[in-house]
KOLROTOR-371368 format. One line per field, with one value per atom (N, C-alpha, C, O): atom name; z, x, y. Coordinates in steps of 0.001 Angstrom, whole numbers, m for minus. Each point is the difference from the previous one (the first is absolute). Layout:
N
atom: (CA, ...)
zz: (Z, ...)
xx: (X, ...)
yy: (Y, ...)
END
This chain:
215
atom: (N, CA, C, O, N, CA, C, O, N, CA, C, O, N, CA, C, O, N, CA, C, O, N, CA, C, O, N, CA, C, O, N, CA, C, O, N, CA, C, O, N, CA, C, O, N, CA, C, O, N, CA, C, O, N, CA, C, O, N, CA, C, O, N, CA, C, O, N, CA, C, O, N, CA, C, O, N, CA, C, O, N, CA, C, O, N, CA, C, O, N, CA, C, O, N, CA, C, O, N, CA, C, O, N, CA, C, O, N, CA, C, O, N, CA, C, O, N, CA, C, O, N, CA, C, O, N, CA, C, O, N, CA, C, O, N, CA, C, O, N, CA, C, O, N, CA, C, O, N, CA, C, O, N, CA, C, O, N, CA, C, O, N, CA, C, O, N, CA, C, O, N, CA, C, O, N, CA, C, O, N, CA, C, O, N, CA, C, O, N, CA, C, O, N, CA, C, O, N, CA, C, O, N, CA, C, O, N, CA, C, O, N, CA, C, O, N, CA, C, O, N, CA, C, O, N, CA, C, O, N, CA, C, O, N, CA, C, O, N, CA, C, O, N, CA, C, O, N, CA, C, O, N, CA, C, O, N, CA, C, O, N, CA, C, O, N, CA, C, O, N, CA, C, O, N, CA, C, O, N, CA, C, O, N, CA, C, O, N, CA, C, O, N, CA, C, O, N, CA, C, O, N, CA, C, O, N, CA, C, O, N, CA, C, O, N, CA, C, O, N, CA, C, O, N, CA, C, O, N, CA, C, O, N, CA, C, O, N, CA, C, O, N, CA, C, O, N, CA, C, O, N, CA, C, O, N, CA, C, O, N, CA, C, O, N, CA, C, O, N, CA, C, O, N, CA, C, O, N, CA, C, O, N, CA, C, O, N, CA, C, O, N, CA, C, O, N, CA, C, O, N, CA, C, O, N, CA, C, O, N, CA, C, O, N, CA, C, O, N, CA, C, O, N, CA, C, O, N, CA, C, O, N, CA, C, O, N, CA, C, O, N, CA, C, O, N, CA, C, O, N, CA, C, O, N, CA, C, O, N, CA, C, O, N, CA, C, O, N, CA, C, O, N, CA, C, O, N, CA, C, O, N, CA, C, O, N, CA, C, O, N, CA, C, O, N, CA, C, O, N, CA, C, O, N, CA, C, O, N, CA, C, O, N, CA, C, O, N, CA, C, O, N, CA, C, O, N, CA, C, O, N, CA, C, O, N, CA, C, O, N, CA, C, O, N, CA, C, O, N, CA, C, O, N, CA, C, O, N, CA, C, O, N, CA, C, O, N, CA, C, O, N, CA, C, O, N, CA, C, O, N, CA, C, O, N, CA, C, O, N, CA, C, O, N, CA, C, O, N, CA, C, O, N, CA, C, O, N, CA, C, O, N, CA, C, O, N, CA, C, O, N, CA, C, O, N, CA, C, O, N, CA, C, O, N, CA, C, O, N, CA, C, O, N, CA, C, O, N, CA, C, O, N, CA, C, O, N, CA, C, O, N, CA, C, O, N, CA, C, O, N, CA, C, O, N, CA, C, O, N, CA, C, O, N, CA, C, O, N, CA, C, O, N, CA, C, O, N, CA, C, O, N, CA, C, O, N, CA, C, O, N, CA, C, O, N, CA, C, O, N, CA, C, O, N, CA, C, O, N, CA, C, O, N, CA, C, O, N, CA, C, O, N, CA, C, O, N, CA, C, O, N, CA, C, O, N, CA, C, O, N, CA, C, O, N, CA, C, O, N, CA, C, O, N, CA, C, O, N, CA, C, O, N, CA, C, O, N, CA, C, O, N, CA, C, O, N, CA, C, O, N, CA, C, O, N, CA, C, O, N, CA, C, O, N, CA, C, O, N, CA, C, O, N, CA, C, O, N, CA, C, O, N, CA, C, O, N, CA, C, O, N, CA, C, O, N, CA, C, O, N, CA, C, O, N, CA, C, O, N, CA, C, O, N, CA, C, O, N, CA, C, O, N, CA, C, O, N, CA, C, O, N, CA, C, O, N, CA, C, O, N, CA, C, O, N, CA, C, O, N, CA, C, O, N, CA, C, O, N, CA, C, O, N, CA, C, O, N, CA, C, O, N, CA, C, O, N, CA, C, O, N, CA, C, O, N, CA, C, O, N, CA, C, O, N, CA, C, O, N, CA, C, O, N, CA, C, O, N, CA, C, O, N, CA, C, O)
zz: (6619, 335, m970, m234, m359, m729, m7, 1180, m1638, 501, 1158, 1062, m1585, 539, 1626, 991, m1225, 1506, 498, 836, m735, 834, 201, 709, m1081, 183, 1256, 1154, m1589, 893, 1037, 1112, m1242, 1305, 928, 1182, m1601, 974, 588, 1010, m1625, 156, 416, 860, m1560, 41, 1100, m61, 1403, 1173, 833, 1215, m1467, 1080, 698, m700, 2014, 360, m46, m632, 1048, 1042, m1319, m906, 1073, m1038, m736, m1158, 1926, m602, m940, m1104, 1215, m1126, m1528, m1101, 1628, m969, m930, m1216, 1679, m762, m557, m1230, 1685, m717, m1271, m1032, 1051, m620, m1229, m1014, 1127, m1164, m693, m1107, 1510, m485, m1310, m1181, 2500, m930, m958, m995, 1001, m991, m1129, m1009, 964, m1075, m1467, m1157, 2009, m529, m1012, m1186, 1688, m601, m440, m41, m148, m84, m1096, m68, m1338, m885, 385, m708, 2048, 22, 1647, 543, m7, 1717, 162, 63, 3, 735, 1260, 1105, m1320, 1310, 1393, m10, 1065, 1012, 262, 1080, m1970, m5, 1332, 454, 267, 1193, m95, 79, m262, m381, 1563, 668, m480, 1519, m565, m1064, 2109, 393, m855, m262, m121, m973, m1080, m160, m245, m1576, m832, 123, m1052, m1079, m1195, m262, m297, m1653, m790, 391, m2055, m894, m943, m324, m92, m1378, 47, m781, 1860, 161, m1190, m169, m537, m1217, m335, 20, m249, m636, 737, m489, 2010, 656, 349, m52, 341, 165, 1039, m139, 1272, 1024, 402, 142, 5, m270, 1240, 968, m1047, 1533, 899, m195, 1541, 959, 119, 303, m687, m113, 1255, 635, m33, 1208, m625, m826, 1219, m280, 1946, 709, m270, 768, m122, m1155, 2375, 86, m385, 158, m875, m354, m1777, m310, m240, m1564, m886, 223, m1417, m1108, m1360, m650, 271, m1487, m997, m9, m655, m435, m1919, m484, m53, m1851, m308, 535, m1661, m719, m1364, m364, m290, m1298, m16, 802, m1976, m99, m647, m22, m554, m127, 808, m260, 1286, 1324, 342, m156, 574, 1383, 1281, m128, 1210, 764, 522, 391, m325, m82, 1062, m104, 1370, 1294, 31, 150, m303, m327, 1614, 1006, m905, 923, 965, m355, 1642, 1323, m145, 206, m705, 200, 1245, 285, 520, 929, m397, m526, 864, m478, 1587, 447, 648, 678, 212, m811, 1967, 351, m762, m75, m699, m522, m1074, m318, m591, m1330, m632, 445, m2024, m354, m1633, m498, m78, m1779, m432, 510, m1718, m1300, m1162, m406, m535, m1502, m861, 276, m1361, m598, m1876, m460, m72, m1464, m395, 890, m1772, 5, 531, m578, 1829, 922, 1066, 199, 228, 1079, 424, m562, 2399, 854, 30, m50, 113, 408, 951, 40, 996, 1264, 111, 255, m518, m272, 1231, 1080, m1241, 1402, 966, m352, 1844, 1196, m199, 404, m847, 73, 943, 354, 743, 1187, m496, m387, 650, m405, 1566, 842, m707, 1646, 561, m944, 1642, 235, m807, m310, m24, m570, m1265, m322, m349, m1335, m827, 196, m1093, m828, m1520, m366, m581, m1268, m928, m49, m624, m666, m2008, m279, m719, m907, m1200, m58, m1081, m1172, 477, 1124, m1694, 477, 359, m709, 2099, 1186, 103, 360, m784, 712, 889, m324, 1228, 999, 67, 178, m329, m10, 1221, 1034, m894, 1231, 688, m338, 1517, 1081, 524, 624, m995, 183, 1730, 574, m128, 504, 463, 266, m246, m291, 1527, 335, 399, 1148, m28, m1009, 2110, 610, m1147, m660, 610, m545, m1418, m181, m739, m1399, m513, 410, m1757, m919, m1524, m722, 210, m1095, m1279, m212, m606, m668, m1681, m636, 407, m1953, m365, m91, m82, m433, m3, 922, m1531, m282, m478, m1223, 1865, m402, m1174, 243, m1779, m897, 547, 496, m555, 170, m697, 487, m1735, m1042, m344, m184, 75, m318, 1415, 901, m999, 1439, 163, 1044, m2591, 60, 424, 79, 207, 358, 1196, 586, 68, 1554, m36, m557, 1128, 281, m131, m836, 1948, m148, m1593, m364, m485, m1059, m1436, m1226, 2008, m1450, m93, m1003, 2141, m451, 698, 518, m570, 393, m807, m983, 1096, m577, 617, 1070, m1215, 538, m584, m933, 1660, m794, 862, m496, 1663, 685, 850, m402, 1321, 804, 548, 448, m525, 336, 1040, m12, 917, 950, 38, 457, m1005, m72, 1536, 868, m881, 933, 1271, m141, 1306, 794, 353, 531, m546, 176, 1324, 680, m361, 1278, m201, m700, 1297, m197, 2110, 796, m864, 1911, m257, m958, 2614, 52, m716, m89, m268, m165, m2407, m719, 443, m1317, m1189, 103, m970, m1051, m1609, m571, m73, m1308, m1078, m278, m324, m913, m1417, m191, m432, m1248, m861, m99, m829, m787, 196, m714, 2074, 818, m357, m129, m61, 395, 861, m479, 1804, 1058, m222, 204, m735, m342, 1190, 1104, m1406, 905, 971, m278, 2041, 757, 478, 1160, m1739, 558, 1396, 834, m562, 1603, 86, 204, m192, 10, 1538, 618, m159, 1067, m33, m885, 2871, 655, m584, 458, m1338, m458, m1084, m380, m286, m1548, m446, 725, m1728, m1488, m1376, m442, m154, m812, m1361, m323, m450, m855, m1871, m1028, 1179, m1467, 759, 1142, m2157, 351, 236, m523, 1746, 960, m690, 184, m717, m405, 1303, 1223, m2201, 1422, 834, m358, 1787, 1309, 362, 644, m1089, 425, 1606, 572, 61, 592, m29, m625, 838, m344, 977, 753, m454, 691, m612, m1172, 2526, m487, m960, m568, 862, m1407, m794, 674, m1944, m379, 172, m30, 250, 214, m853, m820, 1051, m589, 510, 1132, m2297, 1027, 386, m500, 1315, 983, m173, 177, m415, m43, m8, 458, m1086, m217, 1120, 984, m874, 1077, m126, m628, 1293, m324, m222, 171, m595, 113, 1147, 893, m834, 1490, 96, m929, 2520, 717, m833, m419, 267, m374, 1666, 1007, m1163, 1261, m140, m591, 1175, m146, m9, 390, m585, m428, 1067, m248)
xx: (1747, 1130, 1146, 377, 201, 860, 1498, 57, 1085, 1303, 612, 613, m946, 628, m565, 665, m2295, m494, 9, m897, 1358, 153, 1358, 283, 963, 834, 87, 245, m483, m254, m558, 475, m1429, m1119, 1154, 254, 102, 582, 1654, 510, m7, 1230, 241, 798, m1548, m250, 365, 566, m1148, m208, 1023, m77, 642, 1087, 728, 910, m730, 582, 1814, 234, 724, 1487, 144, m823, 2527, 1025, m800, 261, m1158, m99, m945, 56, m1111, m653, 779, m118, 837, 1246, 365, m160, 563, 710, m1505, 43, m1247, m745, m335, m84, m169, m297, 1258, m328, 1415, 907, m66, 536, m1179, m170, m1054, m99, m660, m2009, 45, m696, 1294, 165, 436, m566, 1451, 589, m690, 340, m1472, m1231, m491, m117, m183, m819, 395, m779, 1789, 1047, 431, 180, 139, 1082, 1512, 787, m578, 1370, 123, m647, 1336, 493, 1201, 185, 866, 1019, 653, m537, 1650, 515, m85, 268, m743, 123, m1351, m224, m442, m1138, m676, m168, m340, m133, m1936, m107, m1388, m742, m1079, m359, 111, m909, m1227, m130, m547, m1554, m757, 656, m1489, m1316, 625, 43, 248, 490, m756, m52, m583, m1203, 768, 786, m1028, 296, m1198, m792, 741, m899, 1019, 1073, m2160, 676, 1284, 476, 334, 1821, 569, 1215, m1784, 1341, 623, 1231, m1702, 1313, 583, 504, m493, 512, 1413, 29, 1034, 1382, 639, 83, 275, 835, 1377, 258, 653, 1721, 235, m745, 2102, 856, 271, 373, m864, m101, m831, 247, m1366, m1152, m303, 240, m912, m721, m1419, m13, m1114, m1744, m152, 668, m1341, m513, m1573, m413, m736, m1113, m908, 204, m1667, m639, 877, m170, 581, 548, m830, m379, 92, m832, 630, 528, m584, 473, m978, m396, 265, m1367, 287, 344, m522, 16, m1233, m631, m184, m1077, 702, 1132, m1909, 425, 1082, 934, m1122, 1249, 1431, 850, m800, 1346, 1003, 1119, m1831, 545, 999, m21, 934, 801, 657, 338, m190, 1119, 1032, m131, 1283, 1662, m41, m574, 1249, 783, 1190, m7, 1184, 1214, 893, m629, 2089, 449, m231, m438, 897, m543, m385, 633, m2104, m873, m631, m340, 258, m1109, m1576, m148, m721, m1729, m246, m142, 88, m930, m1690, m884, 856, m1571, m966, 292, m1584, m850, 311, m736, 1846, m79, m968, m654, 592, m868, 657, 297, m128, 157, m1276, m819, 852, m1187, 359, 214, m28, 314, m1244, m517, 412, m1158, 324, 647, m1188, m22, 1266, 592, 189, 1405, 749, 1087, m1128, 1011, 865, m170, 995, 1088, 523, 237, m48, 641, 1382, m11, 1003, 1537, 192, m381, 1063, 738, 1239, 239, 1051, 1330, 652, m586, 1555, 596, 543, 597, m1088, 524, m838, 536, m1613, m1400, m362, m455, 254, m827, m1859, m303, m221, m1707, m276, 198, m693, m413, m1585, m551, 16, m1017, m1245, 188, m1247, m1103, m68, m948, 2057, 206, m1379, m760, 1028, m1181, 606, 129, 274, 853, m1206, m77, m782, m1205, 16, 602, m1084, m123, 637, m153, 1037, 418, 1301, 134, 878, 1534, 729, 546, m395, 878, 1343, m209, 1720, 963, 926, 47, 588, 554, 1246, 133, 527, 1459, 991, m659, 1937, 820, 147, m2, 134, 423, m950, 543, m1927, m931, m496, m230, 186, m682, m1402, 102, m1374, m1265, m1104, m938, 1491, m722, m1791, m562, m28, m950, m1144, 430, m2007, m858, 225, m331, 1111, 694, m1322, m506, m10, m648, 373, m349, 1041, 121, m969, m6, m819, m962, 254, 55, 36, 620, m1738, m373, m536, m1202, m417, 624, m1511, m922, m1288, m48, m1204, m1060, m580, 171, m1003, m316, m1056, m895, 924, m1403, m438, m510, 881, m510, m1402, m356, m222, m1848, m337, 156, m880, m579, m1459, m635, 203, m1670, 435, m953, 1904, 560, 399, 474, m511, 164, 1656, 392, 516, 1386, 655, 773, m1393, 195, m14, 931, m1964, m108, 945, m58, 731, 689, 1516, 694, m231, 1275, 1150, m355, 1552, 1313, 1128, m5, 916, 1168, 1199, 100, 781, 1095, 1457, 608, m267, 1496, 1299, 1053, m1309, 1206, 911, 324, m96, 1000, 1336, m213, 1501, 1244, 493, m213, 889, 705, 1573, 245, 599, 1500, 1156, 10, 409, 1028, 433, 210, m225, 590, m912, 523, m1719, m1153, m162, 437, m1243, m282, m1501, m108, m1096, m1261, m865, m853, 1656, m1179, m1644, m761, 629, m1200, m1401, 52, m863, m919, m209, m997, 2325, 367, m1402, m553, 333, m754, 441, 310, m358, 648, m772, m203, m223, m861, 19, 1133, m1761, 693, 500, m251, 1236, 996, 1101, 543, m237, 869, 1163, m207, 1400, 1532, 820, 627, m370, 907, 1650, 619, m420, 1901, 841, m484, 1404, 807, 214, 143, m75, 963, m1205, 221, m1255, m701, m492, 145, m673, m485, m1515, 320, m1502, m1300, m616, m322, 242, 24, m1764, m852, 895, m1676, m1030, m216, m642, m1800, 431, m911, 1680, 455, m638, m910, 364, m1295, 1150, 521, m192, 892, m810, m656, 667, m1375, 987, m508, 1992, 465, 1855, 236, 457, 1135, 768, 151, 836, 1111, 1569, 600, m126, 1484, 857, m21, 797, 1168, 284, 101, 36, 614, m421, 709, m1933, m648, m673, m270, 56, m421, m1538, 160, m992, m1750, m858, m148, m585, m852, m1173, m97, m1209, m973, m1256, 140, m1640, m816, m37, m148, 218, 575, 1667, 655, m322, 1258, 1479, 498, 81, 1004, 1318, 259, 520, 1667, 1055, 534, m602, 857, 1591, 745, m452, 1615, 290, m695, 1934, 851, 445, 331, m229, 729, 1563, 499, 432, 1297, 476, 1118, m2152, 460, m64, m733, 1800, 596, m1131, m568, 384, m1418, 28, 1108, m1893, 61, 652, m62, 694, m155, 339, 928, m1767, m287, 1096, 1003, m836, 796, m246, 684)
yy: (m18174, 867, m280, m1148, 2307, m129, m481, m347, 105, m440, 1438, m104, 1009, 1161, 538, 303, m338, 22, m998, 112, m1218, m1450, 11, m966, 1787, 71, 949, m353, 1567, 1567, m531, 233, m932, m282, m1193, 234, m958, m932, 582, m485, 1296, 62, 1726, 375, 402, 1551, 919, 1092, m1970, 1009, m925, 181, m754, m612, 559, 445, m124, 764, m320, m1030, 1554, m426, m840, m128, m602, 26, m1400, m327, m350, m1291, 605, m541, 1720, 502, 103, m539, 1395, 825, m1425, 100, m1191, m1125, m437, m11, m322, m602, 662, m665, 2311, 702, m257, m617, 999, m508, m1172, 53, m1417, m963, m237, m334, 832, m78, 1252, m202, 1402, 1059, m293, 420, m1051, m921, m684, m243, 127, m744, 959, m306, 1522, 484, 1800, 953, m980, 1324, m534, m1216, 2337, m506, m421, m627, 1147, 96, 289, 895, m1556, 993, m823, m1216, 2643, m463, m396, 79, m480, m540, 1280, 1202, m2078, 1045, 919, 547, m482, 1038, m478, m1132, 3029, m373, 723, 1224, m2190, 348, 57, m970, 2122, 407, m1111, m606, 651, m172, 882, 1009, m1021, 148, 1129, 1220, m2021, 1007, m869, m1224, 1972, m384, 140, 910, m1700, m396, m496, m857, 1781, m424, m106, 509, m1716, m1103, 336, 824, m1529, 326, m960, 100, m859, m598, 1200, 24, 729, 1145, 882, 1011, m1328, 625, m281, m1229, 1586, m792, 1568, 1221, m2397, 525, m752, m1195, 2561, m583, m195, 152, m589, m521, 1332, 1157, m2167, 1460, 1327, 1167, m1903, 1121, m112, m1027, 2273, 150, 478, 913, m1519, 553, 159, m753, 1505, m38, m50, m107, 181, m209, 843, 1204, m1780, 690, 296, 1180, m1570, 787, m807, m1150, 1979, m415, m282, 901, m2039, 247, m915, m1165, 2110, m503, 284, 1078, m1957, m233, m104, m911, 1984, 140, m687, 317, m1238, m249, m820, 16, m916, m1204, 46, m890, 2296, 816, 716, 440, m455, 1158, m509, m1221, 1622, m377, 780, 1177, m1783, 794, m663, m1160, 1823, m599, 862, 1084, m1520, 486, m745, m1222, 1990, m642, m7, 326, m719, m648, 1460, 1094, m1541, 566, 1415, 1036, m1311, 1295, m544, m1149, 2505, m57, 743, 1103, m1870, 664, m232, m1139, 2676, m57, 175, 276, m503, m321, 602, 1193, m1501, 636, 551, 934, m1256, 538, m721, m943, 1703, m653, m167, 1086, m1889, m294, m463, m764, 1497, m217, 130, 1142, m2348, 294, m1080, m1083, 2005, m746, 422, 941, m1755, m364, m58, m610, 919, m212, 423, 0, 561, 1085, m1267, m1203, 2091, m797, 1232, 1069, m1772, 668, m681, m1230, 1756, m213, 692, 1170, m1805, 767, m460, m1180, 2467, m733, m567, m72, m240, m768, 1306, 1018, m1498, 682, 1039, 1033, m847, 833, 173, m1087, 2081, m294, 1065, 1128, m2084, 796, 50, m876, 2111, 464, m452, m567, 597, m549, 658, 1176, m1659, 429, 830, 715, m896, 254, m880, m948, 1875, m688, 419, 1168, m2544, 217, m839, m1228, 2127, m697, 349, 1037, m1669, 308, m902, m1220, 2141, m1060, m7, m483, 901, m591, 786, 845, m1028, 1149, m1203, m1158, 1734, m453, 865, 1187, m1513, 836, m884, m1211, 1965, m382, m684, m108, m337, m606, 1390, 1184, m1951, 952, 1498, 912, m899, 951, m248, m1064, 2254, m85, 1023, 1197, m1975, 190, 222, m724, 2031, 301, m360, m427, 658, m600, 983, 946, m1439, 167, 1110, 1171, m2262, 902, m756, m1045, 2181, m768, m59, 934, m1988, m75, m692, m1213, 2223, m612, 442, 1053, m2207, m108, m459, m1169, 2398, m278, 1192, 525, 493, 519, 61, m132, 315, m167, 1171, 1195, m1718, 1388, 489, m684, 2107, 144, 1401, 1009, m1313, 1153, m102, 1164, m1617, m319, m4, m825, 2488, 311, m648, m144, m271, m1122, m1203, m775, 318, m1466, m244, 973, m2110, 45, m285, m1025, 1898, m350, m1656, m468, m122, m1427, m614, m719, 1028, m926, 858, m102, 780, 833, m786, 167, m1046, m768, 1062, 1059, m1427, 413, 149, m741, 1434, m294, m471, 601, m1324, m372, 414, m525, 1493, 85, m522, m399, 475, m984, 1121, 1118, m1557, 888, m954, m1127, 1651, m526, 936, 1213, m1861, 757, m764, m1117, 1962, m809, m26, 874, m1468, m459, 1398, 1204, m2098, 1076, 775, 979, m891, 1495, m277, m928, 2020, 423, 587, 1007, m1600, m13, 858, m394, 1421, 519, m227, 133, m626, m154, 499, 1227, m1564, 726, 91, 70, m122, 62, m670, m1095, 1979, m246, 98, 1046, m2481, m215, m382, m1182, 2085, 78, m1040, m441, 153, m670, 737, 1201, m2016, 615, 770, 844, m1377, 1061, m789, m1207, 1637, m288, 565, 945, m1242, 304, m668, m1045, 2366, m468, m875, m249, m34, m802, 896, 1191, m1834, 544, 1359, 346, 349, 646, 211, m893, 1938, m33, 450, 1171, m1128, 392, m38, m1015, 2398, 370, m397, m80, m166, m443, 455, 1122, m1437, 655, 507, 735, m689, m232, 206, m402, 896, m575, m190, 1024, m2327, 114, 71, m990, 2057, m52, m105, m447, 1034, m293, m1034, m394, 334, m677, 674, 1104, m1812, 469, m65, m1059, 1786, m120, m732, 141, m1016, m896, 1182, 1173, m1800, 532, 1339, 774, m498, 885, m107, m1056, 2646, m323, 649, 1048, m1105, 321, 235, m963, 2084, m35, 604, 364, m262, 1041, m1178, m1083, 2264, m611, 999, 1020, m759, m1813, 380, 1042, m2660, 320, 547, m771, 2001, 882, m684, m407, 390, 92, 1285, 990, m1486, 1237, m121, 964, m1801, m404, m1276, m907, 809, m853, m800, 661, m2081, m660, m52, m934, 2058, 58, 1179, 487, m59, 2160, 400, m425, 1599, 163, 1149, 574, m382, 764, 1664, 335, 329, 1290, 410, m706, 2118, 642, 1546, 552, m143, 1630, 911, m597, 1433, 864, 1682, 994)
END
């Protein structure tokens, strides 16, 4: 058993506050980084966490995944983000996830691929999928799987607003301060303080322009 599952395994599922303190101790161990205060649930899974680093006043709740493919990767969760229940992180070969400070990620999000950052103060409603990956599949004699991916990266800047259901394609840029209404498909980039709906998703208006009204 490795340093990381002899850690998870003894300390992992603890329940009530004396969990919470052991878990900050023994994390320590095996996290690049956790700050002061971080408040880490019961069975949250971590792969190869050295390059993982969590800031002061983080909340993880139960069941969350963060998981590093490759010895370049990383993911940064900066000061009091909350990651509820059942999200899931995936970064692999040179990619990194950033989540800026006072982030809230909604439950069962799933943020997978090369390098997705999301800016301070976002907040990221329940089952959003953000994926900075594409699979090729131009050689119809070739099986999909073995034709490789591309990675171009998706950013979401400060202040956004992510409704339920939301889909973020790679290579996407969501301007600052934006709004992307429930079941979204975000398929090109969002000008700041927009607001967006629809698949794929169109903007409808400005956050700050006064209402049309009929005549």
């Amino acid at each position: 058993m490795n340093k990381v599952d002899l850690v998870t395994t003894l300390v992992g599922n603890m329940p009530l506050a004396l969990g919470f303190a052991l878990r900050r101790f023994a994390y320590r161990y095996i996290l690049g980084d956790l700050g002061k205060n971080a408040k880490i649930h019961p069975r949250v899974e971590f792969q190869s966490p050295a390059h993982i680093k969590i800031g002061n006043n983080v909340k993880i709740r139960r069941d969350v995944h963060l998981r590093r493919i490759g010895n370049n990767s990383s993911i940064h969760i900066h000061d009091s983000v909350s990651v509820d229940s059942g999200v899931y992180m995936k970064t692999y070969r040179d990619g990194s996830i950033t989540i800026g400070e006072e982030t809230g990620i909604g439950p069962y999000t799933c943020l997978s691929g090369g390098n997705i950052t999301i800016g301070p103060g976002c907040l990221i409603a329940s089952h959003v999928s953000i994926y900075a990956n594409n699979h090729i599949f131009t050689d119809p004699a070739a099986r999909i799987r073995g034709q490789g991916s591309t990675h171009e990266g998706i950013t979401i800047g400060e202040d956004c607003w992510l409704g339920t259901g939301v889909k973020v394609l790679d290579g996407v840029t969501i301007g600052k301060g934006s709004v992307i209404g429930a079941g979204a498909v975000v398929t090109k980039s969002i000008p700041p303080y927009s607001i967006a709906v629809g698949v794929p998703a169109k903007v409808i208006g400005q956050r700050g322009e006064q209402p049309k009204v009929a005549s």
